[in-house]
TIVO-2410 file (N, C-alpha, C; in nm, 3 decimals):
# residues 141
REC num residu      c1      c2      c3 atome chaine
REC   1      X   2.945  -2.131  -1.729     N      A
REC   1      X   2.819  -2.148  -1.796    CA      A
REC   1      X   2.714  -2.052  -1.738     C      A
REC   2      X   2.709  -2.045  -1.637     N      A
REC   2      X   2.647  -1.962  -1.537    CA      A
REC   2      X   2.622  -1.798  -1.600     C      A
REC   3      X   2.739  -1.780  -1.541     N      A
REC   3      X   2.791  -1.646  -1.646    CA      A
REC   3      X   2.742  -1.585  -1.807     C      A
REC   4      X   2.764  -1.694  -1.876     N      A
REC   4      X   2.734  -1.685  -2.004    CA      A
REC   4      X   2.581  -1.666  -2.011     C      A
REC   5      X   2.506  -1.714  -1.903     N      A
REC   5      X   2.381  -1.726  -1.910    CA      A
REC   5      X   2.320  -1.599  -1.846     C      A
REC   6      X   2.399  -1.559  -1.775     N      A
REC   6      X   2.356  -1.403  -1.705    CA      A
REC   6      X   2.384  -1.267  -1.829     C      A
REC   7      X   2.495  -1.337  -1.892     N      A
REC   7      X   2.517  -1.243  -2.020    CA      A
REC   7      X   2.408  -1.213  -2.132     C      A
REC   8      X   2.364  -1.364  -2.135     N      A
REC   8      X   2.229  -1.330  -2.253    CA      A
REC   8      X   2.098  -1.315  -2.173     C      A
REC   9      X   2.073  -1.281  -2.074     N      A
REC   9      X   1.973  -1.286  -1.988    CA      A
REC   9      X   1.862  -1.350  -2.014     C      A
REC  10      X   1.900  -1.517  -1.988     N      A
REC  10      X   1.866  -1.600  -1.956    CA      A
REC  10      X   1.807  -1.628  -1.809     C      A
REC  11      X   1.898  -1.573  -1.703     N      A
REC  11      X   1.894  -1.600  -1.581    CA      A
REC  11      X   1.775  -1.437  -1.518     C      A
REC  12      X   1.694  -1.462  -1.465     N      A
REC  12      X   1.674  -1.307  -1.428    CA      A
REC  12      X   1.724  -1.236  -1.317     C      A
REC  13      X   1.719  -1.135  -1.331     N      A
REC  13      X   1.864  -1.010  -1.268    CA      A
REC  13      X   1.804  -1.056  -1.101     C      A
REC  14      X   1.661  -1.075  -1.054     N      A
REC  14      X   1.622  -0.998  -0.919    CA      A
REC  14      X   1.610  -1.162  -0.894     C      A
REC  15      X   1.535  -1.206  -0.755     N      A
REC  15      X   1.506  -1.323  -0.753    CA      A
REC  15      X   1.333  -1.286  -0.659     C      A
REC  16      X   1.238  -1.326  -0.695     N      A
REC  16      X   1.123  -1.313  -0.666    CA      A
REC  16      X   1.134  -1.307  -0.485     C      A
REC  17      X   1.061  -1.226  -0.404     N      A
REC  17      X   1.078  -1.177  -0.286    CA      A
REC  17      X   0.910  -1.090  -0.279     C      A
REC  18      X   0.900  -1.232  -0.147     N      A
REC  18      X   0.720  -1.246  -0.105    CA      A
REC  18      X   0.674  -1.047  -0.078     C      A
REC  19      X   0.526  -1.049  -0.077     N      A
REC  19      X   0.497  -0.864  -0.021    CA      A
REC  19      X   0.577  -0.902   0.132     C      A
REC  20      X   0.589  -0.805   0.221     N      A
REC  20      X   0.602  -0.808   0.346    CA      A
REC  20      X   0.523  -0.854   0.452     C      A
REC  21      X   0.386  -0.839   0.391     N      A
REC  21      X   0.224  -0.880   0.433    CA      A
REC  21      X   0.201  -0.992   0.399     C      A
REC  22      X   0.306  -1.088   0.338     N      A
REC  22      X   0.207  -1.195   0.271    CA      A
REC  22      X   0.253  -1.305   0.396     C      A
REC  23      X   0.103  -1.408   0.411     N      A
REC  23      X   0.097  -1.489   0.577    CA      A
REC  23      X   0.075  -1.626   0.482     C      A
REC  24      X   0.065  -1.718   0.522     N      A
REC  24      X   0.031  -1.890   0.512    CA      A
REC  24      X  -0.150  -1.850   0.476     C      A
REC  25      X  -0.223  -1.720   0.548     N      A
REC  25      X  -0.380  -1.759   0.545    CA      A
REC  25      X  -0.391  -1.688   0.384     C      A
REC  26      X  -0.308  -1.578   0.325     N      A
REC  26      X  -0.341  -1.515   0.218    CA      A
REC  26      X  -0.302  -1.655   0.131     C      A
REC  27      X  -0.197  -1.710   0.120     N      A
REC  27      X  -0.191  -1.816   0.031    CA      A
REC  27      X  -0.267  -1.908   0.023     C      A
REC  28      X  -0.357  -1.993   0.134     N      A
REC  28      X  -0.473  -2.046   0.130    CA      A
REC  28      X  -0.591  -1.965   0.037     C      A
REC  29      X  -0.612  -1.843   0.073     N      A
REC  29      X  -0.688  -1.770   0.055    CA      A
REC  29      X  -0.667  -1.777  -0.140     C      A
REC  30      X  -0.552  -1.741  -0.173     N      A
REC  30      X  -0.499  -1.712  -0.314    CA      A
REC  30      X  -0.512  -1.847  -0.414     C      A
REC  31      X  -0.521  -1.971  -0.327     N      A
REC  31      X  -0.551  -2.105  -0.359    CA      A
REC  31      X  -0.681  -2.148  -0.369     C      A
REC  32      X  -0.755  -2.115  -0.340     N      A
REC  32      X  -0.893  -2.147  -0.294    CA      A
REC  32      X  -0.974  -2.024  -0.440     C      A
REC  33      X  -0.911  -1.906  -0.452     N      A
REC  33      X  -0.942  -1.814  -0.542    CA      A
REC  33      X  -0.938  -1.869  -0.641     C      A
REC  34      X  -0.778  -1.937  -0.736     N      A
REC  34      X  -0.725  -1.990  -0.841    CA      A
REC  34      X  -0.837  -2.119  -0.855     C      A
REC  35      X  -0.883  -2.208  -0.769     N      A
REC  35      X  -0.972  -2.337  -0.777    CA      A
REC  35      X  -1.071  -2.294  -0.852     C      A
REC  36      X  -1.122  -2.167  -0.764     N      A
REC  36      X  -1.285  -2.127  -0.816    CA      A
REC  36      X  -1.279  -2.084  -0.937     C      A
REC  37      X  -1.140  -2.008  -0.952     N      A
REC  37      X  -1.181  -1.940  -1.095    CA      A
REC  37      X  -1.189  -2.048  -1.207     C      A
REC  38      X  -1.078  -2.142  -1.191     N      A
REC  38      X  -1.094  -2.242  -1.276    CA      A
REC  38      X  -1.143  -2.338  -1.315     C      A
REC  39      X  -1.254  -2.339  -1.228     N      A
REC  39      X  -1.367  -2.397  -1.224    CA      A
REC  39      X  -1.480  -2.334  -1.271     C      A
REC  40      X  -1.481  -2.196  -1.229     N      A
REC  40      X  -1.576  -2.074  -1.362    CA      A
REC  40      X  -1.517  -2.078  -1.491     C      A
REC  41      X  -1.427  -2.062  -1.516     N      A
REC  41      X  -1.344  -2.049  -1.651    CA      A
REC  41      X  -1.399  -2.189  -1.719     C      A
REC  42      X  -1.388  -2.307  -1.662     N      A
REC  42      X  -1.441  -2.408  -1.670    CA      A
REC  42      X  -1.602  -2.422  -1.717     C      A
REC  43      X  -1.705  -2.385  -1.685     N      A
REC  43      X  -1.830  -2.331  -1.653    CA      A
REC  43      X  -1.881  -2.236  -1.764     C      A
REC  44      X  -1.802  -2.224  -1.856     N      A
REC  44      X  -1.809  -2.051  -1.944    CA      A
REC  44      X  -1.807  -1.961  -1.892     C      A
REC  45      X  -1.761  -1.928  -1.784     N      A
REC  45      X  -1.761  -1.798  -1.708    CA      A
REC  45      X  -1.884  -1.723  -1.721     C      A
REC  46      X  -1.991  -1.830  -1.636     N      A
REC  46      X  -2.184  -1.799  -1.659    CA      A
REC  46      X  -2.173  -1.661  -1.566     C      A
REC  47      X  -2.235  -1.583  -1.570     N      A
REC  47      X  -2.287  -1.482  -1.496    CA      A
REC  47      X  -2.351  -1.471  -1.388     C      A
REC  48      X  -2.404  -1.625  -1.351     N      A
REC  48      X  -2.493  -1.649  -1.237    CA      A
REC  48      X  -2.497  -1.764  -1.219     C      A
REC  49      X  -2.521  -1.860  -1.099     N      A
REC  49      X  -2.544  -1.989  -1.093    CA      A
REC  49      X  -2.457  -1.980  -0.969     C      A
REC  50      X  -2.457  -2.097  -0.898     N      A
REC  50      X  -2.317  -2.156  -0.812    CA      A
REC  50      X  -2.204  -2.123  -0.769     C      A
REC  51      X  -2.169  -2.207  -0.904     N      A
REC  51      X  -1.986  -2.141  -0.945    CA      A
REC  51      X  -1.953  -2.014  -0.924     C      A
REC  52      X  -2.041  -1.938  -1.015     N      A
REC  52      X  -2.036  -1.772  -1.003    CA      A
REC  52      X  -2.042  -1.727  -0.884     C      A
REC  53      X  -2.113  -1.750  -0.793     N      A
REC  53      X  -2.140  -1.724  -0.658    CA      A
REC  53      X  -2.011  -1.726  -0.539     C      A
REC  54      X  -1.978  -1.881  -0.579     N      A
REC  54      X  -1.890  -1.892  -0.443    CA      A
REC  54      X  -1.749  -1.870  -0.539     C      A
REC  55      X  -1.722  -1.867  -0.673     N      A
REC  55      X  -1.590  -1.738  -0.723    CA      A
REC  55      X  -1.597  -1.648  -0.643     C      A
REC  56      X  -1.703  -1.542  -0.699     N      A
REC  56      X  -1.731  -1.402  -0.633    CA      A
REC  56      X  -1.705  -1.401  -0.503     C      A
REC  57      X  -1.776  -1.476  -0.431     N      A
REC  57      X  -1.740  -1.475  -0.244    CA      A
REC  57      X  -1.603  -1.518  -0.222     C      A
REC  58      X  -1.520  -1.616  -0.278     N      A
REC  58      X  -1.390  -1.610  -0.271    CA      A
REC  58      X  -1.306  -1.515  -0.276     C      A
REC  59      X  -1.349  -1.446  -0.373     N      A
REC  59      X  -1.299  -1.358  -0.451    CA      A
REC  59      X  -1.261  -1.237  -0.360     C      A
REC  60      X  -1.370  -1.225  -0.345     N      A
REC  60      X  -1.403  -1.091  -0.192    CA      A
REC  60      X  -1.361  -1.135  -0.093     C      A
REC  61      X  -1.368  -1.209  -0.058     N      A
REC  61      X  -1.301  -1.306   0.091    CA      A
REC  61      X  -1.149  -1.250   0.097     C      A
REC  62      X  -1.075  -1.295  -0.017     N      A
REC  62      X  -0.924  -1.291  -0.037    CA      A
REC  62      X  -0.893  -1.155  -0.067     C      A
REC  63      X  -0.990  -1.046  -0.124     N      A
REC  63      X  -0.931  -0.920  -0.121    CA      A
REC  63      X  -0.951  -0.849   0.024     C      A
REC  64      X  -1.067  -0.876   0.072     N      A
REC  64      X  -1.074  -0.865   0.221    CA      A
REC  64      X  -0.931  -0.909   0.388     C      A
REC  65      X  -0.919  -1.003   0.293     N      A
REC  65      X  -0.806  -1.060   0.395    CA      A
REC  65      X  -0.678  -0.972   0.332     C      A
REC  66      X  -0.672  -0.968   0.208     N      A
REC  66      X  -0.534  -0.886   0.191    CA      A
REC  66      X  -0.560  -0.786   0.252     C      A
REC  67      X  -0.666  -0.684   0.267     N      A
REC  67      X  -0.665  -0.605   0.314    CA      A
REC  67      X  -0.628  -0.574   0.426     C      A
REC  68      X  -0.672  -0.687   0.476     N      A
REC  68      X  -0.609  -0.668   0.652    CA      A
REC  68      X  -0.544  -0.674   0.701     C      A
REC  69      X  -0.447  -0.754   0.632     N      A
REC  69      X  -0.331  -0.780   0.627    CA      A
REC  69      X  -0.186  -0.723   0.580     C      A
REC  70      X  -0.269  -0.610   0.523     N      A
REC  70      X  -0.141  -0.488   0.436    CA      A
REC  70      X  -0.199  -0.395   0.595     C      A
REC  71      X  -0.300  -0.402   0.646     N      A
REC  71      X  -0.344  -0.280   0.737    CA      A
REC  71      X  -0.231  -0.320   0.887     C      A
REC  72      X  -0.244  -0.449   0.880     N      A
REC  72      X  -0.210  -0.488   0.996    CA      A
REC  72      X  -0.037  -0.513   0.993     C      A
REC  73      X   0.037  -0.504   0.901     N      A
REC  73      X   0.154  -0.481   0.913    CA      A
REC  73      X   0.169  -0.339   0.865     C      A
REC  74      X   0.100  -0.235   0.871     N      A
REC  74      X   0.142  -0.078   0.889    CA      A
REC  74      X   0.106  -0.073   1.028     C      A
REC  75      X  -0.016  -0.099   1.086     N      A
REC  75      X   0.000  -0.087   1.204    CA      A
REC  75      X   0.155  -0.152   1.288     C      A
REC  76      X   0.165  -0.265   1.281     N      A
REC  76      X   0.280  -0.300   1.339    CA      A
REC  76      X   0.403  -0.165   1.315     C      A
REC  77      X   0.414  -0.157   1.205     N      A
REC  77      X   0.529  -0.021   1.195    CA      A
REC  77      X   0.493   0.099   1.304     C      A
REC  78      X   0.426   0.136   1.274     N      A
REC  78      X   0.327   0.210   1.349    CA      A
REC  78      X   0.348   0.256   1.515     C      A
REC  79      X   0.310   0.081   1.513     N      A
REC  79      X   0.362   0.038   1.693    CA      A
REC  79      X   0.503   0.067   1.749     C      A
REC  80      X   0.560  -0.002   1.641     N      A
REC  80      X   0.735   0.013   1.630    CA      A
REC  80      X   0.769   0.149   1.638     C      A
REC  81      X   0.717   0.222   1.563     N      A
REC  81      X   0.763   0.367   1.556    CA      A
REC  81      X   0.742   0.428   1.702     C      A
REC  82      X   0.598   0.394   1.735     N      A
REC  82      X   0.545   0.474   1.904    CA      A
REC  82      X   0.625   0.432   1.984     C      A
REC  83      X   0.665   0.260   1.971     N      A
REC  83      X   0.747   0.223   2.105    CA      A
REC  83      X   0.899   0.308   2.076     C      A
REC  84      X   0.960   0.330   1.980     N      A
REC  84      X   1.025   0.371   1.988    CA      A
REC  84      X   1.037   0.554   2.025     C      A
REC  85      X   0.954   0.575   2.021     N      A
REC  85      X   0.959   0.748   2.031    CA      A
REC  85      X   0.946   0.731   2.181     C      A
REC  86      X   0.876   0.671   2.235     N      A
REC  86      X   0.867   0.671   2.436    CA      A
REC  86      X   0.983   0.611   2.528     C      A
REC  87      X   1.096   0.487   2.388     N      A
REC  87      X   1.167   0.474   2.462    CA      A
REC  87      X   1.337   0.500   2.420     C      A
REC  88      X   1.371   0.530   2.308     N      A
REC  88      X   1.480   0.543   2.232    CA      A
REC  88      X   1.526   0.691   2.089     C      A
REC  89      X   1.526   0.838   2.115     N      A
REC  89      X   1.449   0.908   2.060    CA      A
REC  89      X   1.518   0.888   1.933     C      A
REC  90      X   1.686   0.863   1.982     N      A
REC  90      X   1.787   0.813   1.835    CA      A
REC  90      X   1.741   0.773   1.731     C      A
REC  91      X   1.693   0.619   1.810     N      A
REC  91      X   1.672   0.506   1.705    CA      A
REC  91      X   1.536   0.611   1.607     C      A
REC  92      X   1.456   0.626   1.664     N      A
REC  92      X   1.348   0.656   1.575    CA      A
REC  92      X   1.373   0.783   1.507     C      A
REC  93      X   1.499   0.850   1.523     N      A
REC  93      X   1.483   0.947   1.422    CA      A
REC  93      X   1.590   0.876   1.287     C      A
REC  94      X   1.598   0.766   1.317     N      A
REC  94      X   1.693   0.692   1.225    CA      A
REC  94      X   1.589   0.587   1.133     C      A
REC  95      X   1.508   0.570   1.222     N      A
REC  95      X   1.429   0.488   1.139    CA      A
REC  95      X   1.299   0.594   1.032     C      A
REC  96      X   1.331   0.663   1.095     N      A
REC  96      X   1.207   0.762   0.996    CA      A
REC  96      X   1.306   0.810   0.906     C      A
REC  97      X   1.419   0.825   0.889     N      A
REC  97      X   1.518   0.880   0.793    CA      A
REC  97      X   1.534   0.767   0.685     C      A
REC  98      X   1.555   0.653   0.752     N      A
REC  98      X   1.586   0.571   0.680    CA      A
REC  98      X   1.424   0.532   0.601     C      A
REC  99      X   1.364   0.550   0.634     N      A
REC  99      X   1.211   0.517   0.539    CA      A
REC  99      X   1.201   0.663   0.453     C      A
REC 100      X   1.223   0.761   0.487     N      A
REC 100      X   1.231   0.870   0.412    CA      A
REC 100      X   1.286   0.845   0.280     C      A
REC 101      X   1.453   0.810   0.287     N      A
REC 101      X   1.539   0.771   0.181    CA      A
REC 101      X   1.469   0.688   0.102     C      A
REC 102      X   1.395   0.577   0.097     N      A
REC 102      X   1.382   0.434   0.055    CA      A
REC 102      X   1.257   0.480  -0.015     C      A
REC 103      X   1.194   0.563  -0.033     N      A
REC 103      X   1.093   0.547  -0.074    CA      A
REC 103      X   1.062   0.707  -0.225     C      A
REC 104      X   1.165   0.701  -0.264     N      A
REC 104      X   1.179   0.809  -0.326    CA      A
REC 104      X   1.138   0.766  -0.482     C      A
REC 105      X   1.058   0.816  -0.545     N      A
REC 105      X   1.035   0.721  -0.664    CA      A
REC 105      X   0.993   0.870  -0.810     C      A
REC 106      X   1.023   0.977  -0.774     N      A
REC 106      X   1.017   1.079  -0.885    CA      A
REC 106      X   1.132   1.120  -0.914     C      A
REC 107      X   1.129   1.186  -1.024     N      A
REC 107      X   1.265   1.190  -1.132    CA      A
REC 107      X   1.253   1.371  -1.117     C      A
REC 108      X   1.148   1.436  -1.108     N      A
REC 108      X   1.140   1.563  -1.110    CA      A
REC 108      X   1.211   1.635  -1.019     C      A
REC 109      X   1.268   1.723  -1.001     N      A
REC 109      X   1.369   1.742  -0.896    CA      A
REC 109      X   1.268   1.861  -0.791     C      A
REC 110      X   1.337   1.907  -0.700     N      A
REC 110      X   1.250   1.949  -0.561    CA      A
REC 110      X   1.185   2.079  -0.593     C      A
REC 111      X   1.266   2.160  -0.696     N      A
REC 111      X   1.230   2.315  -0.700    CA      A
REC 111      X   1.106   2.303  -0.790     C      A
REC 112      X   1.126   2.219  -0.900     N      A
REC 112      X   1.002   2.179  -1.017    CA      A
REC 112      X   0.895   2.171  -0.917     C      A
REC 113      X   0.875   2.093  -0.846     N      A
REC 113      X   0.760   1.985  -0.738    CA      A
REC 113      X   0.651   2.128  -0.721     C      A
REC 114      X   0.802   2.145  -0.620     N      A
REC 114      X   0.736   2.276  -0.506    CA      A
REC 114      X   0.681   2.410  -0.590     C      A
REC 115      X   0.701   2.436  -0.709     N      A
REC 115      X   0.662   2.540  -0.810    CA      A
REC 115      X   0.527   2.463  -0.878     C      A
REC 116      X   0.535   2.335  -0.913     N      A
REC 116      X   0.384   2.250  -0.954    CA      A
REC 116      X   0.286   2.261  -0.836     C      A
REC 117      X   0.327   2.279  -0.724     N      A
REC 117      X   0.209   2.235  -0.608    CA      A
REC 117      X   0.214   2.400  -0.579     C      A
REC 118      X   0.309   2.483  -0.568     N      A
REC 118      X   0.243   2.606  -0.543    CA      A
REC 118      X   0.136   2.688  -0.634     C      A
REC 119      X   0.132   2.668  -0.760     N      A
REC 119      X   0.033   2.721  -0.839    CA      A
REC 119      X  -0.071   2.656  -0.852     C      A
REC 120      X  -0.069   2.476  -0.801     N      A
REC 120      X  -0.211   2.421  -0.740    CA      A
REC 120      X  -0.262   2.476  -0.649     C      A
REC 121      X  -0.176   2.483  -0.548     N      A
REC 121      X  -0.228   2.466  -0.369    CA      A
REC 121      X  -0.232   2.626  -0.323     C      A
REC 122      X  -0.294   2.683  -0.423     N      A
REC 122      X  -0.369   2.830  -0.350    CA      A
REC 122      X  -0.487   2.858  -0.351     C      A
REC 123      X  -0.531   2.947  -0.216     N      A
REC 123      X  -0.660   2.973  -0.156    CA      A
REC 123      X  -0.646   3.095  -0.173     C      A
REC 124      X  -0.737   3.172  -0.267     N      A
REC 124      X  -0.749   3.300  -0.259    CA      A
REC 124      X  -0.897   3.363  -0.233     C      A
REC 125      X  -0.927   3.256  -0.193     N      A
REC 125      X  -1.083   3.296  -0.177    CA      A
REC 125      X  -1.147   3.284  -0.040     C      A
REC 126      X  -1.191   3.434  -0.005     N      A
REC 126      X  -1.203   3.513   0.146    CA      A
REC 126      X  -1.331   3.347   0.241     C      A
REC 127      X  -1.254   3.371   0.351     N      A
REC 127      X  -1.355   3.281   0.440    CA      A
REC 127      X  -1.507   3.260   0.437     C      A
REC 128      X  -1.593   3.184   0.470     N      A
REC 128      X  -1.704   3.189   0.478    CA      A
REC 128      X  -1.713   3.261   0.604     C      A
REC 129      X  -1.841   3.256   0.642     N      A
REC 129      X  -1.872   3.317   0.837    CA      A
REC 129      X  -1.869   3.179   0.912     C      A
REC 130      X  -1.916   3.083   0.853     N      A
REC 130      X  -1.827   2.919   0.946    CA      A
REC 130      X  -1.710   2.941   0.972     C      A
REC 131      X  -1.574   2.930   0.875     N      A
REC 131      X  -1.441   2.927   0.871    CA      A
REC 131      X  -1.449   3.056   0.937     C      A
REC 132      X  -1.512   3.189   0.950     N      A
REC 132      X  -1.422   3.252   1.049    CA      A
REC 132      X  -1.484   3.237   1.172     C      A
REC 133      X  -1.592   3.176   1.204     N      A
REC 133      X  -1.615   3.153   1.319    CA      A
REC 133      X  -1.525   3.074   1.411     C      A
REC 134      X  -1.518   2.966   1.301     N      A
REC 134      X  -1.434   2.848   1.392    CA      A
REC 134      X  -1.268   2.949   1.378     C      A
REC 135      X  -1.241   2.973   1.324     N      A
REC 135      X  -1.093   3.037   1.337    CA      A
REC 135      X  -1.085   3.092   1.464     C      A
REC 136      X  -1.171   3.180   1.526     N      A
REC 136      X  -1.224   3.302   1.617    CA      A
REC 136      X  -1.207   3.186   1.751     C      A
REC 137      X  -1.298   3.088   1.735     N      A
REC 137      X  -1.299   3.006   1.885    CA      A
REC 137      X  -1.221   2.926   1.860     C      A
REC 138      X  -1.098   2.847   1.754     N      A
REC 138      X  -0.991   2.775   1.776    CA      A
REC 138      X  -0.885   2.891   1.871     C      A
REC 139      X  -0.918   3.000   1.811     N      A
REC 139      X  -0.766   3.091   1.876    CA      A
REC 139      X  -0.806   3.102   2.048     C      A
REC 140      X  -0.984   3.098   2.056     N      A
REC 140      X  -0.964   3.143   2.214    CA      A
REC 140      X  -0.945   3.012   2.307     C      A
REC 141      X  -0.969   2.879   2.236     N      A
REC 141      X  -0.927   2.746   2.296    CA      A
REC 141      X  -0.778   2.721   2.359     C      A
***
């Protein structure tokens, strides 16, 4: 039966799998959001008053915390990566390979890319007297 049900796709293919960032405080946070709104939604969704108020501050509260929380598990990678470069040089050239691979998401192939960004990414236009100044005292540093 099972089967039959994966055949007419009934069943769905993936099975839902949390962000990497997501903590117990964002779900409070994501709960407390859903209350307010539906309680504005509730309200006619007024433009001002109360309701409107502490939505909005929820609102911001919980994009604030995601924020910190997507920041604070790159940092952790981050960490992972440094501890590993001071103490294991293997592992970390395995782990930067392996994030290399995983994250590949264009269909255009490498020669296309590099021919699109070379006819962007040119400077043909002569230095200012800043830029050659600083050029002049980076080289004697």
């Amino acid at each position: 039966m099972i089967e039959a049900a994966r055949k007419a796709e009934c069943i769905p293919k993936c099975a839902f799998r949390p962000k990497k960032y997501w903590c117990p405080d964002l779900s409070r946070a994501r709960d407390t959001k859903r209350f307010w709104w539906q309680l504005w939604v509730a309200n006619d969704r007024l433009r001002q008053g109360m309701v409107y108020r502490c939505y909005k501050n929820v609102k911001r509260l919980f994009r604030k915390l995601s924020k910190s929380c997507v920041q604070s598990s790159q940092n952790k990678l981050c960490h992972s990566l440094d501890n590993l470069l001071h103490r294991n040089m293997n592992s970390f050239w395995k782990r930067i390979k392996r994030q290399e691979n995983s994250h590949i998401h264009s269909s255009m192939p490498c020669s296309k890319l590099a021919d699109c960004f070379a006819s962007i990414m040119q400077d043909n236009s002569p230095l200012t007297d800043q830029q050659q100044f600083r050029s002049k005292h980076s080289i004697m540093i």
